[in-house]
C-alpha positions, 0 to 999 in steps of 0.5 A: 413510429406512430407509436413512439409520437403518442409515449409521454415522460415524466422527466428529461432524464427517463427520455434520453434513456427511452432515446439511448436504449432505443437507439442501442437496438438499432445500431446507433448513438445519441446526444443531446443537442439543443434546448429551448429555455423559457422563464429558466426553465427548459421546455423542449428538447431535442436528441439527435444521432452522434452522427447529426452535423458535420466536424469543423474544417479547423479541426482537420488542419491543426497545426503541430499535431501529434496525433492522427486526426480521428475518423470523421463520424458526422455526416449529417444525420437527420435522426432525432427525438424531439420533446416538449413540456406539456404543461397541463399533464406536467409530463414531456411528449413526444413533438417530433420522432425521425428515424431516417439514417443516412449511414450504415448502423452498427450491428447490435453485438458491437452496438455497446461500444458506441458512445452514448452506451458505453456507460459504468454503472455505480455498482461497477465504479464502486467495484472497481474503486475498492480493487483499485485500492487493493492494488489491482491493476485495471486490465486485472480490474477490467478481466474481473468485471468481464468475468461477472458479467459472463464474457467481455462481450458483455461489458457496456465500458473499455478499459480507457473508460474506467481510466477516465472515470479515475481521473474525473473522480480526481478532478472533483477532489481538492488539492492533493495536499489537502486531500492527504491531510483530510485522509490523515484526519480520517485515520485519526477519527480512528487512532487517536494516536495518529501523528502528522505534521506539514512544512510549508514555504513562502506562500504555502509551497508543499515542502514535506509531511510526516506521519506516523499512526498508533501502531508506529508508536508502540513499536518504536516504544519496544523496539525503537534502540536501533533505527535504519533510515534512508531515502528511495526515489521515484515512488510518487508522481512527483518524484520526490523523496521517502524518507523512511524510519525503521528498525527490527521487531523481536522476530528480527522482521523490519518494522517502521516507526514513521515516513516522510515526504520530502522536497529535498535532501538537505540538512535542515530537511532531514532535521525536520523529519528527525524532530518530527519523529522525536516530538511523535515519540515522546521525546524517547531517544534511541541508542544507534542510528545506520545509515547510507553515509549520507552527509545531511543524515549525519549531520541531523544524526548529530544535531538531534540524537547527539547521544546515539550511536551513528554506524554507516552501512557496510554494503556501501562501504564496500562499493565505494572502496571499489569506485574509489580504489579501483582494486578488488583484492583492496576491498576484499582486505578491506571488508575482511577488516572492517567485519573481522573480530580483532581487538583495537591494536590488531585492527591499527596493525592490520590497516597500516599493513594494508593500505601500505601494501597497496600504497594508498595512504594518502588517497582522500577517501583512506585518510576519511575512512580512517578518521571515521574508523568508530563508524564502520569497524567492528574493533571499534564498535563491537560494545555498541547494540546494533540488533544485528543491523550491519547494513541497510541491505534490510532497507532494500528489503523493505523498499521491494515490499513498498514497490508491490502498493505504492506506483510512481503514478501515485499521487500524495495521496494515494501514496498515503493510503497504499503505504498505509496497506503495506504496513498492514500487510508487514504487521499481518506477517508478524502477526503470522510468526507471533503465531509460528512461535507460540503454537508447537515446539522445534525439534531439538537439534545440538549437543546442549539440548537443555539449554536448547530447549530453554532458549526455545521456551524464551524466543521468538522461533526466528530468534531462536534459530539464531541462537541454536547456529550460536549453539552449533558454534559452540560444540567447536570450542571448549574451555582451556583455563579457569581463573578466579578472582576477587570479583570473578572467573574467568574462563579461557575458551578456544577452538578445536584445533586452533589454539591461537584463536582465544576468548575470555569469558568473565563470570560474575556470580553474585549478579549471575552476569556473564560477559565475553571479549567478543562482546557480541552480546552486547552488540546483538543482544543474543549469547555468543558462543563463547558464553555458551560453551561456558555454560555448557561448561558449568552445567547450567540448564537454563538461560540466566535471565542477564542473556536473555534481552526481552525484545528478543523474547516472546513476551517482547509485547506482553503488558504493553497497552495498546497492541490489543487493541489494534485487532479490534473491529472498526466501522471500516472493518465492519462495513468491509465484512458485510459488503462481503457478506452480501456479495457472497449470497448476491454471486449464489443468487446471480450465478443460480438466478440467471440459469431460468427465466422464471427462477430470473424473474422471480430473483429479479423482482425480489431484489428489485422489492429490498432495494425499494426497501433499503433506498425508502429507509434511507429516504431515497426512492429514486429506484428507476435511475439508470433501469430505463434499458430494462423497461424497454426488454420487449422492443422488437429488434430490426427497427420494429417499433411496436411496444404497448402503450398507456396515455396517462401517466401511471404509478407501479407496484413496485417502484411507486413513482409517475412516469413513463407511460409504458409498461414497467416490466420491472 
């Protein structure tokens, strides 16, 4: 007691924590209570024990309470640490110590769960922001930093407190559309290719964003014939709809082009969002367009790519023929119909047989389908170049990797940087088959083993295994007649055994061009089986440069400016790499330096040495904050208040600033 009346600090601060270290030996938490102010400036201070004063009666009788009332803590202590400023030593003293509880004390294990010592430190809130932007959970988080510190018996915080330290991080930032802009900004320091753009209503109302980075861009340059786009619901706290672009790269994986945040599905909203992604792009149309058949789409599909080709998604065809005609033999006709391979006249006999067997022709969805036949069927768009897309099924794909970052929780912001992480873990994958397919070659599988081999010097191996199923085809079929023209041959080709089934391969030499009545070259960009058989036929060893669509090929990005450079390093990049550099001998040193007292003290005093170091290049020589419950280790436990004591204020070696006069163990 005598003891602590004759400590003297250098600051308000370093007395709390002498206050709240102390008071953690004994079982009990702190606060601060009043002050006394002269000129504007504070000149005494008193701590007191969380359990000082008595709750208001108020609080107890609330009207249309939830929750249980919390326990009662107050009861009157009258524990305190009073301090005053000594103006003539310029350092604060001692005035007034009570240690006197009316109360039990908490045993010291459970002494950190108290208030004033459940504290997170900077090194723990940085931790546990950079795994939080990973996409770790918090319990996950929070099982992370118990591990490191040997045990959650060990950990000064609960997981609510890392909850609150969240929120008040999003308490000191601005609006969330300003903060999502101010990210985008940050991105675009880095890619100066970086598009975005912001709608807002009658008094600056949030009413959509788009953006789209570098990368997006090149990869619509290549692969952007063929775009997929819908909205998914309830992937942001606000609950509004992403709008997504995307199409197929030449590992037919998805790629996207751009996103969007939208109030709405309107007309003039989609709209938006399309001339959005056509000013990022340079003006570059595109060549066909699959969507879910939404009405807004379609219309923005024709106002904006009037020129391109809009296909609507079977799957969702097949269900509304289901809850529209409420007969599954009449969507199992109709889905044989609409994927079947039948020339246009075959396509009109068998719709009329169908929907009259079924008695269905004058059903409102019938006579729509019907009139939109060029949207749907393959008779009638079997010349179009889809890359393969038939449904969005590849949409729903996309959406299941999408849920693994972004959470309903998430702000606009946060939405931002976690959508950003997904499409770096999507260009991470093709990266990976980039590598699949230029290290070792398949082994060789079909009849045709020269034009196997061929394919598979060409394509990406995804692609290539596409086209060997199209070379397995072929050894089911063989060429029954050969007829020349003036301007071609023309090859009759048939399956085995069933003589009805018939195609026409045409043979143009002087352009070395082939070309199917299947026409599934021309809607897939990969040879049909047909041509193949043909020119298994014709004994032609490799693939005729006129089959060969170069987004589907290996060198589908060679030449192209800019995918180089997208691996280069970047300040985050190299920020990123030494942070874990440091981290990896700082865990060797933790992990071996806690084993000893001696190796302890020695590994202690090091660190303490280059972060004096660091802190004085940086111009920051406040190394004691938040070290005040080291400097207090030789407190005698059980209420023993015996610690040495110096009466002068005093400088020490390592940290080199006036303070506290006690031994700096530091």
């Amino acid at each position: 007691m005598e003891n602590i009346c004759q400590l003297h600090f250098a600051d308000l601060g370093l007395a709390f924590e002498f206050y709240n270290s102390y008071a953690k030996t004994r079982g009990f938490s702190v606060r601060k209570s009043r002050s006394r102010i002269v000129d504007g400036k504070v000149r005494e201070k008193t701590y007191v024990c969380s359990c000082e004063g008595y709750r208001l009666e108020k609080w107890n009788h609330m009207k249309n309470r939830v929750r249980e009332p919390k326990s009662e803590a107050r009861c009157g202590c009258m524990s305190k640490l009073h301090v005053i400023f000594n103006a003539v030593t310029e350092s604060w003293v001692v005035r007034d110590f009570c240690d006197e509880h009316n109360h039990e004390l908490v045993v010291p294990k459970l002494a950190r769960m108290l208030r004033s010592h459940k504290k997170m430190t900077e090194p723990d809130i940085s931790q546990m922001n950079h795994m939080k932007e990973v996409g770790i959970s918090m319990p996950n988080i929070f099982g992370s930093l118990a591990s490191q510190c040997g045990g959650y018996e060990n950990v000064n915080f609960s997981i609510k407190d890392m909850h609150n330290q969240v929120a008040k991080q999003r308490r000191q930032l601005p609006d969330d559309l300003t903060s999502a802009m101010a990210y985008l900004e940050t991105l675009a320091a880095r890619d100066q290719n970086l598009f975005y753009s912001v709608e807002k209503g009658r008094e600056g109302v949030f009413r959509q964003i788009f953006w789209c980075d570098g990368r997006c861009q090149l990869d619509y340059d290549l692969f952007g014939d063929v775009l997929a786009f819908d909205a998914t619901y309830k992937k942001n706290r606000y609950r509004l709809p992403v709008v997504i672009f995307s199409g197929v790269n030449h590992h037919n994986q998805t790629v996207v082009f751009g996103a969007a945040i939208v109030s709405n599905e309107r007309k003039s909203t989609y709209v938006w969002s399309l001339k959005q992604l056509l000013i990022a792009m340079k003006g570059k149309t595109l060549t066909s367009v699959i969507t879910d058949g939404h009405p807004s789409m379609a219309i923005a599909i024709q106002e904006v790519f009037p020129n391109a080709h809009h296909r609507l998604c079977a799957w969702h065809l097949m269900r509304n023929a289901t809850s529209n005609i409420h007969k599954p033999q009449f969507t199992k006709m109709f889905t044989k119909l609409m994927l079947g391979d039948y020339e246009v006249g075959v396509f009109e006999q068998k719709w009329e047989e169908m929907v009259g067997f079924f008695g269905v022709e004058d059903r409102e969805w019938i006579v729509d389908m019907y009139g939109k036949r060029n949207m749907w069927a393959i008779a009638h768009i079997r010349e179009k170049f889809f890359a393969g897309f038939r449904t969005t099924s590849r949409r729903e794909s996309l959406h299941a990797v999408l849920k693994r970052y972004v959470k309903s929780r998430h702000n606009l912001t946060e939405f931002v940087q976690h959508f950003q992480r997904c499409l770096s873990y999507m260009r991470h994958r093709e990266d990976l088959a980039d590598f699949k397919s230029s290290t070792g070659q398949p082994v060789m599988q079909t009849h045709f083993q020269q034009l196997e081999r061929s394919a598979a010097t060409i394509y990406t191996r995804q692609i290539f295994v596409l086209f060997r199923s199209m070379l397995h085809k072929a050894s089911t079929l063989k060429v029954t007649y050969e007829e020349e023209t003036s301007s071609c041959k023309i090859y009759q080709v048939s399956k085995f055994y069933k003589p009805n089934m018939i195609w026409h391969v045409s043979f143009h030499g002087e352009q070395d061009e082939f070309k199917c009545s299947c026409m599934r070259m021309a809607s897939i960009g990969i040879p049909c089986s047909h041509i193949l058989v043909v020119l298994g036929f014709l004994d032609i060893a490799e693939l005729p440069k006129s089959l060969v669509l170069r987004r589907w090929t290996r060198k589908a990005k060679e030449g192209i400016s800019g995918y180089d450079d997208m691996g280069g390093l970047m300040e985050d990049s190299l920020a990123i790499s030494r942070r874990a550099c440091l981290a990896h001998w700082y865990k060797q040193i933790m992990n071996e330096g806690c084993l000893k007292g001696d190796l302890f003290n020695e590994s202690r005093d090091a660190l303490v040495n280059i972060l004096s170091c660091i802190r004085a290049h940086s111009g920051d020589n406040n190394i004691m904050e938040g070290h005040a419950e080291y400097m207090y280790e030789d407190l005698a436990k059980n209420g023993s208040t015996e610690i040495e004591t110096i009466r002068k204020p005093k400088h020490y070696s390592y940290c080199r600033r006036g303070g506290i006069t006690l031994l700096c163990v530091l």
